[in-house]
LODO-787835 format. One record per residue: x, y, z of N, C-alpha, C in turn; residue in three letters. Coordinates in steps of 0.001 Angstrom, whole numbers, plus 500000, padded with zeros to 6 digits. Example, Ala and Ser with C-alpha at 12.3 -4.5 7.8 and 13.67 -1.06 7.14 Angstrom:
<nodes>
513190494310507800512300495500507800513200496700507800ALA 512850497750507080513670498940507140512900500030507870SER 
</nodes>
This chain:
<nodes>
139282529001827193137856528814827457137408529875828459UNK 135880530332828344135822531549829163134683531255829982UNK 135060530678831569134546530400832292133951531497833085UNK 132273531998833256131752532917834617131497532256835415UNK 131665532407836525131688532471837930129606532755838554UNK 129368532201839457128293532310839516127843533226840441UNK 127302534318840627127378535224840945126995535051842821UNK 127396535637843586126823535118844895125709535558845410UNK 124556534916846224123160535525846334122767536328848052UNK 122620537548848247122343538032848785121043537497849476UNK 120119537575850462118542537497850724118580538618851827UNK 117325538746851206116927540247852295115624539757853078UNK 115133539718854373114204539916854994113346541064855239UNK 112680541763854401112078542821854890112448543828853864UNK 111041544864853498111394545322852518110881546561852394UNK 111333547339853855110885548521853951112789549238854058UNK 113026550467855262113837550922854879115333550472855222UNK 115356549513856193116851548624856675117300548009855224UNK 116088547122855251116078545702853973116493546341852587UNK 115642547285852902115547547933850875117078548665850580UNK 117085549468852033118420550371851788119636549505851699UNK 119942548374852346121241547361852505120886547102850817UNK 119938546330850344120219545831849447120503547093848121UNK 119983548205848373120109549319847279121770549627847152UNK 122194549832848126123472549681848371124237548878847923UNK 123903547338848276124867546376847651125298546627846390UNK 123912546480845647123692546954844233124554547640843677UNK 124741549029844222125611549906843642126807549203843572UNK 127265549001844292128538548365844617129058547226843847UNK 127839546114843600128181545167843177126526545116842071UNK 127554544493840777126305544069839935125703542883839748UNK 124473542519838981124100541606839046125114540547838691UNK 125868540558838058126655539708838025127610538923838923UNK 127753539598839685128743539129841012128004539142842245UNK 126758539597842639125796539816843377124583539753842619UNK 123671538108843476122134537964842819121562538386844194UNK 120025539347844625119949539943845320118424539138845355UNK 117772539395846386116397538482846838116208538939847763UNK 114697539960847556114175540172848773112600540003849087UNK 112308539607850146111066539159850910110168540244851387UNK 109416540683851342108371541559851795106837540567851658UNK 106471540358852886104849540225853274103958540909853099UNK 104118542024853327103037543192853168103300543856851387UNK 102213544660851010101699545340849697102989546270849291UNK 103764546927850228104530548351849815106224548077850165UNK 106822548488849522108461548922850268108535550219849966UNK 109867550119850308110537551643851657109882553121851239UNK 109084552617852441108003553668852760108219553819854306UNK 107834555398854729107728556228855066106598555620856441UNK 106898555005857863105899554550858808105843555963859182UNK 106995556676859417106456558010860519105765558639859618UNK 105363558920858951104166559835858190102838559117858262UNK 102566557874858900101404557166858800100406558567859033UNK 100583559032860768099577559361861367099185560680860350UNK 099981561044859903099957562529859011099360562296857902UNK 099384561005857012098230560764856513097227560396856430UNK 096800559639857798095479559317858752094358560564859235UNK 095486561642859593094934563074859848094484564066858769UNK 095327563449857545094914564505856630096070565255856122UNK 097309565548856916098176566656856225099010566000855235UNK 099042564786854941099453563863853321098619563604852847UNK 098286563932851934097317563802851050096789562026850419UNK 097994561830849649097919561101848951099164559291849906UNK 098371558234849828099378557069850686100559557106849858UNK 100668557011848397101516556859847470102498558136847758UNK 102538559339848768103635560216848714104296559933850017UNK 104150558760850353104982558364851549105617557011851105UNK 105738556880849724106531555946849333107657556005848382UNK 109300555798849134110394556412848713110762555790847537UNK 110053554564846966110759553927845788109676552385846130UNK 109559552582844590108359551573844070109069550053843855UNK 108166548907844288108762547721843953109200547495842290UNK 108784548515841312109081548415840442110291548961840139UNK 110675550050840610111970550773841001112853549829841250UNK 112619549141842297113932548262842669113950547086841942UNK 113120546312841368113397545841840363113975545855838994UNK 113702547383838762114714547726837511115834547906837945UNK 116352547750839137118089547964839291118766546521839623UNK 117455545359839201118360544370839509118006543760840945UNK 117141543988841334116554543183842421115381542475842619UNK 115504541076842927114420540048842992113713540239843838UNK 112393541312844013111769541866845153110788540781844970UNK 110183540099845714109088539072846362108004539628847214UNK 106746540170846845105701541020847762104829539749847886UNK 103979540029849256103470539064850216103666537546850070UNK 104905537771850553105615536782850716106629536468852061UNK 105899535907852924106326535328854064107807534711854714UNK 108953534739855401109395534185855448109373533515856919UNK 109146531888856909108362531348857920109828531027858876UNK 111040530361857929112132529714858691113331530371858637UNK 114264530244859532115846530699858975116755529221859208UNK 117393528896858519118315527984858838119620528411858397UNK 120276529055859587121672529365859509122405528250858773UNK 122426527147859910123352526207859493123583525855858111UNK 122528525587857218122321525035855994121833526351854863UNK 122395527398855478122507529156854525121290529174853825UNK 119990528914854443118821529166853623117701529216854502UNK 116682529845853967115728529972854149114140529553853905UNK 113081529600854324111502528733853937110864530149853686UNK 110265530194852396108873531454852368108019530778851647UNK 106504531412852408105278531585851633104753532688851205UNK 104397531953850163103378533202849329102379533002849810UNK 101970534158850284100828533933850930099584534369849837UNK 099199534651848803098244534907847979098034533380847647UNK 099227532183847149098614530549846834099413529638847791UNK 100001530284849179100727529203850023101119528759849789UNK 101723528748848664102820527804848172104544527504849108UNK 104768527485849812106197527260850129107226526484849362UNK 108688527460849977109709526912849087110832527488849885UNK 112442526550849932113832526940850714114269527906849557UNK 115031528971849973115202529802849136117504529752849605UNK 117992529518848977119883529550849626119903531106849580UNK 121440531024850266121820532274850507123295532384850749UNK 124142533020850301125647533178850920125837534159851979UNK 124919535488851632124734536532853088123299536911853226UNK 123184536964854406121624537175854521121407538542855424UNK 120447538982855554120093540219855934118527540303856780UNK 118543539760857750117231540280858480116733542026858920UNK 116051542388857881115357543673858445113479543866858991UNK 113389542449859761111995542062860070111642542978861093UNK 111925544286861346110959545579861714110419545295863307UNK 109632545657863637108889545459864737107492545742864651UNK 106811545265865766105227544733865675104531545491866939UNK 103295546108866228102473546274867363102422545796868545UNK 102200545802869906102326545502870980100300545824871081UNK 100158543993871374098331543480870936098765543363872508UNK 098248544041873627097701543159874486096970541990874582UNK 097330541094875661096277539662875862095186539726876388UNK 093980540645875984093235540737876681092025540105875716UNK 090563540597876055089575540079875689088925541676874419UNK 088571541026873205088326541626872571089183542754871765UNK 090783542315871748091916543070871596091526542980869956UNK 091215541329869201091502540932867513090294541831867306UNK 088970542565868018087812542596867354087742543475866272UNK 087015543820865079087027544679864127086903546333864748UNK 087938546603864132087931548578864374088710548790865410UNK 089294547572865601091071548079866458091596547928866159UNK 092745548735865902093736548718865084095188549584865947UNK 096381548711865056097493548764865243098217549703864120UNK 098954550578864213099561551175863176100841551123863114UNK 101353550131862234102706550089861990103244550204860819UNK 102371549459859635103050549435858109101785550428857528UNK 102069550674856270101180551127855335099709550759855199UNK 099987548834854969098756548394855285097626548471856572UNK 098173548496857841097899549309858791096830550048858791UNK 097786550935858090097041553020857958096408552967856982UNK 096102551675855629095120551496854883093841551004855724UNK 093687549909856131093062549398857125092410550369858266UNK 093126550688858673092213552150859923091590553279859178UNK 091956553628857773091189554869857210090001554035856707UNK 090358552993856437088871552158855349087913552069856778UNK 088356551989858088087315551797859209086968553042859457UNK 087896553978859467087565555189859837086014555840858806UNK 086404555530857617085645555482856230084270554980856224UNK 084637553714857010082782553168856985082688553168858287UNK 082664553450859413081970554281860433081052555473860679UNK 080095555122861152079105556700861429079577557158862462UNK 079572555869863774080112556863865222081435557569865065UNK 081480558723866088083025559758866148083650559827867250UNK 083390558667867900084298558439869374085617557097869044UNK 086879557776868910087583557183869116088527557536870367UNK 088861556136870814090033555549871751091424555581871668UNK 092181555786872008093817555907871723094052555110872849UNK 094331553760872434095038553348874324096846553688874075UNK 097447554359875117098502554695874520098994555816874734UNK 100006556631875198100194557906875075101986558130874385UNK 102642557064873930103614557558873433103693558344872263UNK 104954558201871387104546559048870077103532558960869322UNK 103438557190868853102403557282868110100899557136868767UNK 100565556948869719099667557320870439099296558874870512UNK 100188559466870768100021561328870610099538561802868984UNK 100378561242868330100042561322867240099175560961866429UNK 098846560119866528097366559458866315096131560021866769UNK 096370560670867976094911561516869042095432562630868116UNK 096209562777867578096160564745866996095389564284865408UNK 096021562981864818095273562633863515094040562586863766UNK 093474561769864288091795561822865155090906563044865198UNK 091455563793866036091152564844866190090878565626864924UNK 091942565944864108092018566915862359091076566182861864UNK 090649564407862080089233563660861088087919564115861949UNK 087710564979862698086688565697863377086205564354864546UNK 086361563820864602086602562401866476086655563375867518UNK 085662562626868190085774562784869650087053561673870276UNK 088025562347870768088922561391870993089408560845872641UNK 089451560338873183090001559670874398091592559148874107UNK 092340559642875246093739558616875201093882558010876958UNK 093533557018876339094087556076877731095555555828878176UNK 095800556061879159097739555505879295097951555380880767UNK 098869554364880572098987553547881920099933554417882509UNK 100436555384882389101510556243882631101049557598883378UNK 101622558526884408101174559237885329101110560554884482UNK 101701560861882667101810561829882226102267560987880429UNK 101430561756879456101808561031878285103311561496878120UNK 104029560835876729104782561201876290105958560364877598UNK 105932559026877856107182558654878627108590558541878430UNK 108929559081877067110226559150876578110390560335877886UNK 109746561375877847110021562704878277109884562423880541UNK 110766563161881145110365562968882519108701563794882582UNK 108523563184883972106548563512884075106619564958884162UNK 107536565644884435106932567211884740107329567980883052UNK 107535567236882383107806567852880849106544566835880173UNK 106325566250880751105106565404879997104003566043880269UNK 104137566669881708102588567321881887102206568462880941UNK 103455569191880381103344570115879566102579569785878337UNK 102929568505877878102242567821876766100513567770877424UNK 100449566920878220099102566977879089098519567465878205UNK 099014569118878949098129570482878962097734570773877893UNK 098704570568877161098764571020875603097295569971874614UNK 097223568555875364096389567239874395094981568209874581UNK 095030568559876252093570568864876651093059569721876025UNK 094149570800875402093766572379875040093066572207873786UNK 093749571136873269092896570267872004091343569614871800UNK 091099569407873333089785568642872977089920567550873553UNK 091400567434873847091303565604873807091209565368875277UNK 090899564062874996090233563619877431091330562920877065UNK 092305563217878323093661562670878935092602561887879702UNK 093175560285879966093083559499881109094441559062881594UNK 095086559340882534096218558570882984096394557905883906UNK 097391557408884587097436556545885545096076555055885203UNK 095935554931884179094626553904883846094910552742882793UNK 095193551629883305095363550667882426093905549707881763UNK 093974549077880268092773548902879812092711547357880309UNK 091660547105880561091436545472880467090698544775879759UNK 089699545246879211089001544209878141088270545577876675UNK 088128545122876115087383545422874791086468545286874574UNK 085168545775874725083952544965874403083338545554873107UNK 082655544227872620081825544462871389080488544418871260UNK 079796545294869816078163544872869755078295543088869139UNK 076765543701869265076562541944868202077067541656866985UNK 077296542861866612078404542941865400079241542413865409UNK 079935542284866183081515541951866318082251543095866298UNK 082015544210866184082938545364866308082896546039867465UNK 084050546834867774084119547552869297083048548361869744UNK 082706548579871242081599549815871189082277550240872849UNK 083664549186872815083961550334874349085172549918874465UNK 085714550804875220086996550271875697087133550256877500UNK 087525549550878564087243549148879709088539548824880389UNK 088721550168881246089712550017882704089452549550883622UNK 090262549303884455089754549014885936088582549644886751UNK 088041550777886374086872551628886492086018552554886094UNK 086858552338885176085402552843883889085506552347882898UNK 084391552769881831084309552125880401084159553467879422UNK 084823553626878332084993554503877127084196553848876284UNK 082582554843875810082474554429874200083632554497873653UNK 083245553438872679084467553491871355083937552835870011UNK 084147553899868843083805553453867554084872552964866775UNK 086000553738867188087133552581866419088150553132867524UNK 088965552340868072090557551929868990091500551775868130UNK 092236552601868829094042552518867851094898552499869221UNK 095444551395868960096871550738869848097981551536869398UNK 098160552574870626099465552745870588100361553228872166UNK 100377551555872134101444550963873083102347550668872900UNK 103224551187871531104626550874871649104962549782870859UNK 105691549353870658106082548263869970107642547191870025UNK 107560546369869585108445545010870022109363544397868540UNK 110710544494869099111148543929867865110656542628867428UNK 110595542623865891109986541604865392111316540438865298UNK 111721539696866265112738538959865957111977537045866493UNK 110534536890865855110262535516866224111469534288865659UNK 111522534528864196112082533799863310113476533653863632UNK 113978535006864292115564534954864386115749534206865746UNK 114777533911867031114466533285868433114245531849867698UNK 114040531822867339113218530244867007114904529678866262UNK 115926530509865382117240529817865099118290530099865741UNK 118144530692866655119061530290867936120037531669867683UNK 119513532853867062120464533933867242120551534373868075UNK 121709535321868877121265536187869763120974537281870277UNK 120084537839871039119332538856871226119191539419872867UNK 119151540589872529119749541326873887117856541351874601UNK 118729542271875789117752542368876775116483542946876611UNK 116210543822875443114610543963874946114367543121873891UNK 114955542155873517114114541599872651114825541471871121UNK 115780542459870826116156542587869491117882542157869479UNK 117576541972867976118875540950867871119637541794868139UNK 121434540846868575122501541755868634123591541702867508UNK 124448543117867214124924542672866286125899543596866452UNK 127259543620865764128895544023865956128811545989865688UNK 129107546155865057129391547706864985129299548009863307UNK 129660547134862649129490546176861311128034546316861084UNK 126720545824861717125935544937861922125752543637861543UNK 126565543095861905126813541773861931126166541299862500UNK 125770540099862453124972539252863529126134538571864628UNK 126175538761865654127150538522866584127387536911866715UNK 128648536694866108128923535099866072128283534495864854UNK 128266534889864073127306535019861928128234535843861214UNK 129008535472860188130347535770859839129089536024858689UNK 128048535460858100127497535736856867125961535720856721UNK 125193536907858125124344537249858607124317538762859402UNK 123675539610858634123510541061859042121982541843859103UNK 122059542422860417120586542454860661120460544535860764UNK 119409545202860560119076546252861043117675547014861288UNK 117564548071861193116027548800861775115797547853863340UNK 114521548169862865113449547721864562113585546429865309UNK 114768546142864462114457544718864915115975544377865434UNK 116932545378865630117785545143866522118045546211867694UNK 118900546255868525119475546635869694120687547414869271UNK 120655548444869725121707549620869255122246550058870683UNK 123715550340870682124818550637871444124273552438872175UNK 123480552876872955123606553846873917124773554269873921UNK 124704555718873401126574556475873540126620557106874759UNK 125656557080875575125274558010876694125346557155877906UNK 124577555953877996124975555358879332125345553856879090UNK 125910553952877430127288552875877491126358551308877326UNK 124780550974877242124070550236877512123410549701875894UNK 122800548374875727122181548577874508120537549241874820UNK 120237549259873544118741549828873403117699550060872029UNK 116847549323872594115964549372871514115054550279871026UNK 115667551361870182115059552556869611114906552376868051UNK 113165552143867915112836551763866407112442553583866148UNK 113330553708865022113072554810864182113633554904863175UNK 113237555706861871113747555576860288114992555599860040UNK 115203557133860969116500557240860948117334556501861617UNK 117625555460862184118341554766862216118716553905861347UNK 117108553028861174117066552174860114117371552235858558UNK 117592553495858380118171553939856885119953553867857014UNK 120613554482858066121907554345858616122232552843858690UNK 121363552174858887121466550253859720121573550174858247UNK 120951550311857341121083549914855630121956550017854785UNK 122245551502854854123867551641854409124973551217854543UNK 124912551106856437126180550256856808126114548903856380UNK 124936548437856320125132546823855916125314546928854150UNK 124487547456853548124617547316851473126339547609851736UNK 126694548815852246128236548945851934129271547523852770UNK 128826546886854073129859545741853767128930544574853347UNK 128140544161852692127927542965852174128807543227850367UNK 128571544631850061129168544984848541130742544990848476UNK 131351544719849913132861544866849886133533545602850384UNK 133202546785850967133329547941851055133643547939853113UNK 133397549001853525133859548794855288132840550256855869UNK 131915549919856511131462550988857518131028550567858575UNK 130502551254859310130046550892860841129107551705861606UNK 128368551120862243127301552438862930127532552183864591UNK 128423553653864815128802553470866347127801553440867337UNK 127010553962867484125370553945867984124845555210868027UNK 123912555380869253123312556338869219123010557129870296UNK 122172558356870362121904558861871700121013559526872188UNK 119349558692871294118420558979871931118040559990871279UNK 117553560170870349117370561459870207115731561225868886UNK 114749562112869573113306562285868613112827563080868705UNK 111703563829868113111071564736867702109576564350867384UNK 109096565332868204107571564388867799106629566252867733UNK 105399566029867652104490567561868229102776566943868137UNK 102182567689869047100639567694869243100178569128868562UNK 099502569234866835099410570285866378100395571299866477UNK 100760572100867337101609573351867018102371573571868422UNK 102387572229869196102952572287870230104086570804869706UNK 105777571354869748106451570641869617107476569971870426UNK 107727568572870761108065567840871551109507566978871473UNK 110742567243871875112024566931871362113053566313872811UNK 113254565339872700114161564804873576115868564140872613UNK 116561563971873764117909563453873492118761562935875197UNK 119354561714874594119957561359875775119149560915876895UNK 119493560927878133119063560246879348117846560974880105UNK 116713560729880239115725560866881276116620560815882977UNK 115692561363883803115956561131885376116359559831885565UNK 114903559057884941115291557494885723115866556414884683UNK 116481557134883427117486555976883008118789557090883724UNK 119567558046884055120708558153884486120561557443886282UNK 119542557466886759119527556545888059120064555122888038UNK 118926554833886467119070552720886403120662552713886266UNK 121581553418885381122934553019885202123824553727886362UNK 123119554151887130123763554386888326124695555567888251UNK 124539556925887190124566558234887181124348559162888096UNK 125270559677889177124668560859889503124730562213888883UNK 123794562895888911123534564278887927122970565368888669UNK 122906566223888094121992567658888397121267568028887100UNK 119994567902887521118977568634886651118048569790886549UNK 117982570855886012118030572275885921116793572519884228UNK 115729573216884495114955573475883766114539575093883707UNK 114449575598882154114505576706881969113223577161881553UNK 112976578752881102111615579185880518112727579839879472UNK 112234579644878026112747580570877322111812581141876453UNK 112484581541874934111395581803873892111982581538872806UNK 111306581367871928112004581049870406112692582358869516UNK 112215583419870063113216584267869196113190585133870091UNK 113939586386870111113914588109870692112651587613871238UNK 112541588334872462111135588736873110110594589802872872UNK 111726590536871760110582591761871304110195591591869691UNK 110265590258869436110198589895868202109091589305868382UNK 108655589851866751106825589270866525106414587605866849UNK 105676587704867606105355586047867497106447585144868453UNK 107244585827869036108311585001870154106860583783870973UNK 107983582796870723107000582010871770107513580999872905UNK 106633580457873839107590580417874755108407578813874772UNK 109058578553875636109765577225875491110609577028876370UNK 110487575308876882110599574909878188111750573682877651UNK 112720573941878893114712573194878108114803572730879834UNK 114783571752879716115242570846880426116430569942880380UNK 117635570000880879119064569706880747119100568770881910UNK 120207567611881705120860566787882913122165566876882465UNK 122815566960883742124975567294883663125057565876884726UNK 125969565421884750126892564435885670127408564915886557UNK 126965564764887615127748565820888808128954565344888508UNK 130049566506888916131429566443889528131903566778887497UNK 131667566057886926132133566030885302131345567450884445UNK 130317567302884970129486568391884218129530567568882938UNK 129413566626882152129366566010881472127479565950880955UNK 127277566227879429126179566290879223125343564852879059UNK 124044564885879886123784563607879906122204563209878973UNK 121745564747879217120059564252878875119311565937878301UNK 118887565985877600117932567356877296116501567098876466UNK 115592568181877381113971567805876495113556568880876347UNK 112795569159875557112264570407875002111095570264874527UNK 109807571025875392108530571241874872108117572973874440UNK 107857573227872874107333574626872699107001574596871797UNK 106710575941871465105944575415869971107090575823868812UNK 106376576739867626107364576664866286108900577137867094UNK 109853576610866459111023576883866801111942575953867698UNK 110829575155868668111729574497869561112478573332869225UNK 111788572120868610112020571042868486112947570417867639UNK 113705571519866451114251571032866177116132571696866756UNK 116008572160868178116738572816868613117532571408869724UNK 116994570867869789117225569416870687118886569201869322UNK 118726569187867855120401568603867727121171569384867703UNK 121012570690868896122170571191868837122811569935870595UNK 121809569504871183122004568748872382122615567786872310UNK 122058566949870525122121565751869810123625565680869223UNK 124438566882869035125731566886869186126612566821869946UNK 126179567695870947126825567542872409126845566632872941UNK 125758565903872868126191564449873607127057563070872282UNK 126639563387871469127954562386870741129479563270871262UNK 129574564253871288131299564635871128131137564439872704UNK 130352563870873462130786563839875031131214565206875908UNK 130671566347875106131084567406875390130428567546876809UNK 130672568670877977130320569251879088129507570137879444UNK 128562570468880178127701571294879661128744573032879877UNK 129723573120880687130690574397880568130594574729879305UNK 131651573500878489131981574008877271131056574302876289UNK 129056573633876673128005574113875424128158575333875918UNK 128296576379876801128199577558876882128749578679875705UNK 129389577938875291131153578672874960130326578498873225UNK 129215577651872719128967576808871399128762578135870608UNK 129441578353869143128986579396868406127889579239867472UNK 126466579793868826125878579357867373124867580478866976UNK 124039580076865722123732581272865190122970582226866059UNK 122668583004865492121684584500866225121545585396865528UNK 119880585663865203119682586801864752118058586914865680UNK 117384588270866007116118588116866559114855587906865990UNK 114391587098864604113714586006864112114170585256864487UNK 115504584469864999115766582953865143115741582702866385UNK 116169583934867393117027583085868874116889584851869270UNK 116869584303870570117599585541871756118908585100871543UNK 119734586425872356120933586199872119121554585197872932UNK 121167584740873729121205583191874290119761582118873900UNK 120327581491873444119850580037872872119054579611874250UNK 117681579061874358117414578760875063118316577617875583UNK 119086576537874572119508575229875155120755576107875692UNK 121819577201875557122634577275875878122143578085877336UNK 121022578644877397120761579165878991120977578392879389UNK 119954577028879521120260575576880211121495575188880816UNK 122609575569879238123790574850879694124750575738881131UNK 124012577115881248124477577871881760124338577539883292UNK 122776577248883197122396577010884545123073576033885147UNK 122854574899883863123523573419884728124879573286885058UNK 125732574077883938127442574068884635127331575283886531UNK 126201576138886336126578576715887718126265575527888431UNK 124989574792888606124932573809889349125598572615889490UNK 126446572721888149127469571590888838128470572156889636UNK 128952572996888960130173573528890049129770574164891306UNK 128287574280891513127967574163892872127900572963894326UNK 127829571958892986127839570501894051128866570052893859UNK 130565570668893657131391569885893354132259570462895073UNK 
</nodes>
């Protein structure tokens, strides 16, 4: 007699690039037959493309549909039960299942599970203030989002927009603004935008927003929102002054989305996002694996966790999980800080430790900042560029590097982005073979001047 076996059911939470990629993965690995796969998405789109929002808000993507890596129809022809706006309200570990609504007829229903997969992303950061929900403020995180802010942008006459915010997507957003012809304001509670970066590499950014058009406010936190009789915004309001405003975009950063996983008793580190093994395992969940924005990743640099939402991770968090839920063995050792951002033609690149995270873990260092240029200085178009390095006193051990310039610089940060995974020294980046010709580089690398400076200064304080 020829008995099948019933195949075991996967559930996915989230159905952008953690969620989509784990389960694309499984797939391969395992077929429908031995693996039934179920995934949840609330919002209109999967695995799509958030960092391109602002680029198609501004104009340099044309089309929303070319920031989307694979269609819910796509993943359905390979065998996956994709579920769009569709909620998932509960988790119940204990009893391996889950509660979703559809939210188009509210219908609810427990959905089982043998392994489950939370990739519930992270969420705008809404201040509690007054007039934060009103129409024409907006948050940019998913697709729907950046649908939502162009349709306001769209039916608006006024051209004063607000940026409260100066991190990436705050920067980025005042440069999208700006390319839609806006008068733009960025508010930020911070003494210099760009706080990934220390303040005297941020001011560089500053300089660079202003050269644009754009009114830097810093050191200025917002407190209320006010509206016409409309109900829509017409200001935005600090402690001492008030900004017209025709439409506000929040970008303050954002918070792992882990309500659902708090509410069943998983656990979750010190910002907020779940924790999980090297595996991504859910720590103490033998048949629960979580990734993207919505967990806490292992610091290779000061040994600490940390919550860094970006694609590239969250595509890595996917793989490692589709390959062990399918059988298979990988692991994501962590990370070390490392992004790339630019204001028009001024580009912005960090890796590793700032001043005051090698202070918080109780690092002492030497830090050493250079002037360079992107190619020969007698080469057409050389331009200039500013390398900022941190070493570990006594070790010379590489701890931290930032880089503001324009074409050429930013993507010069992974030669840093290596050095600090191999734990290398800044002596030995001296020694690094790397390319040179005078279109690409002087014959010292701006990051390897750096490294030059900072090994003299270590072996000066040793």
């Amino acid at each position: 007699m020829n008995m099948s076996r019933t195949p075991e059911r996967l559930v996915v939470i989230g159905g952008d690039a953690a969620g989509m990629s784990a389960a694309s993965q499984a797939r391969r690995l395992k077929g429908p037959d031995e693996l039934e796969i179920v995934a949840f998405e609330r919002g209109h789109f999967t695995s799509y493309s958030a960092c391109g929002i602002p680029y198609w808000v501004g104009g340099d993507v044309s089309e929303r549909d070319d920031l989307i890596a694979r269609t819910p129809e796509e993943h359905r022809a390979r065998g996956i039960d994709l579920r769009l706006r569709t909620e998932v309200t509960e988790l119940d570990p204990g009893g391996q299942r889950v509660r979703a609504r559809d939210l188009e007829s509210g219908e609810e229903s427990w959905t089982s599970y043998d392994r489950l997969v939370i990739a519930t992303g992270a969420r705008p950061i809404r201040p509690d203030m007054p007039g934060v929900d009103a129409a024409g403020v907006h948050g940019v995180q998913t697709l729907d989002d950046g649908q939502a802010l162009l349709d306001t942008l769209e039916g608006t006459r006024g051209r004063r927009a607000v940026v409260v915010g100066a991190g990436y997507i705050g920067v980025e957003m005042a440069e999208a603004l700006i390319n839609r012809g806006y008068e733009v304001t960025v508010v930020n509670r911070g003494s210099e935008p760009m706080s990934t970066l220390d303040p005297d590499m941020g001011r560089l950014v500053h300089e660079a927003m202003e050269g644009l058009g754009i009114t830097m406010v810093n050191d200025a936190e917002v407190t209320k929102i006010l509206t016409g009789e409309d109900g829509r915004v017409r200001a935005v309001v600090t402690q001492d002054r008030e900004f017209p405003a025709d439409v506000v975009v929040l970008g303050i950063g954002v918070r792992p989305e882990t309500a659902l996983a708090k509410a069943a008793g998983l656990p979750l580190g010190p910002h907020g996002g779940l924790l999980t093994d090297r595996s991504m395992r859910v720590r103490g969940h033998e048949d629960i694996w979580s990734g993207g924005d919505c967990v806490e990743v292992l610091d290779l640099v000061s040994g600490q966790e940390r919550h860094i939402p970006l694609g590239t991770h969250a595509n890595k968090h996917g793989q490692v999980i589709g390959t062990n839920v399918g059988g298979g063995y990988a692991t994501f050792p962590g990370v070390v800080g490392t992004a790339v951002s630019k204001v028009c033609d001024l580009e912005i690149a960090r890796t590793g430790l700032r001043e005051k995270d090698a202070h918080r873990v109780g690092l002492r260092f030497e830090a050493v900042t250079i002037e360079s240029t992107s190619r020969a200085g007698y080469y057409p178009n050389a331009s200039a560029m500013t390398v900022k390095m941190l070493a570990e006193r006594r070790t010379g051990r590489l701890l931290g590097v930032q880089i503001v310039g324009r074409e050429g610089a930013g993507k010069r940060v992974d030669i840093a982005a290596v050095a600090l995974t191999a734990g290398m020294t800044v002596e030995q980046m001296t020694a690094l073979d790397l390319g040179y010709a005078p279109p690409f580089s002087p014959v010292w690398d701006p990051v390897l001047v750096a490294a030059r400076k900072a090994a003299a200064k270590v072996r000066g304080s040793s």
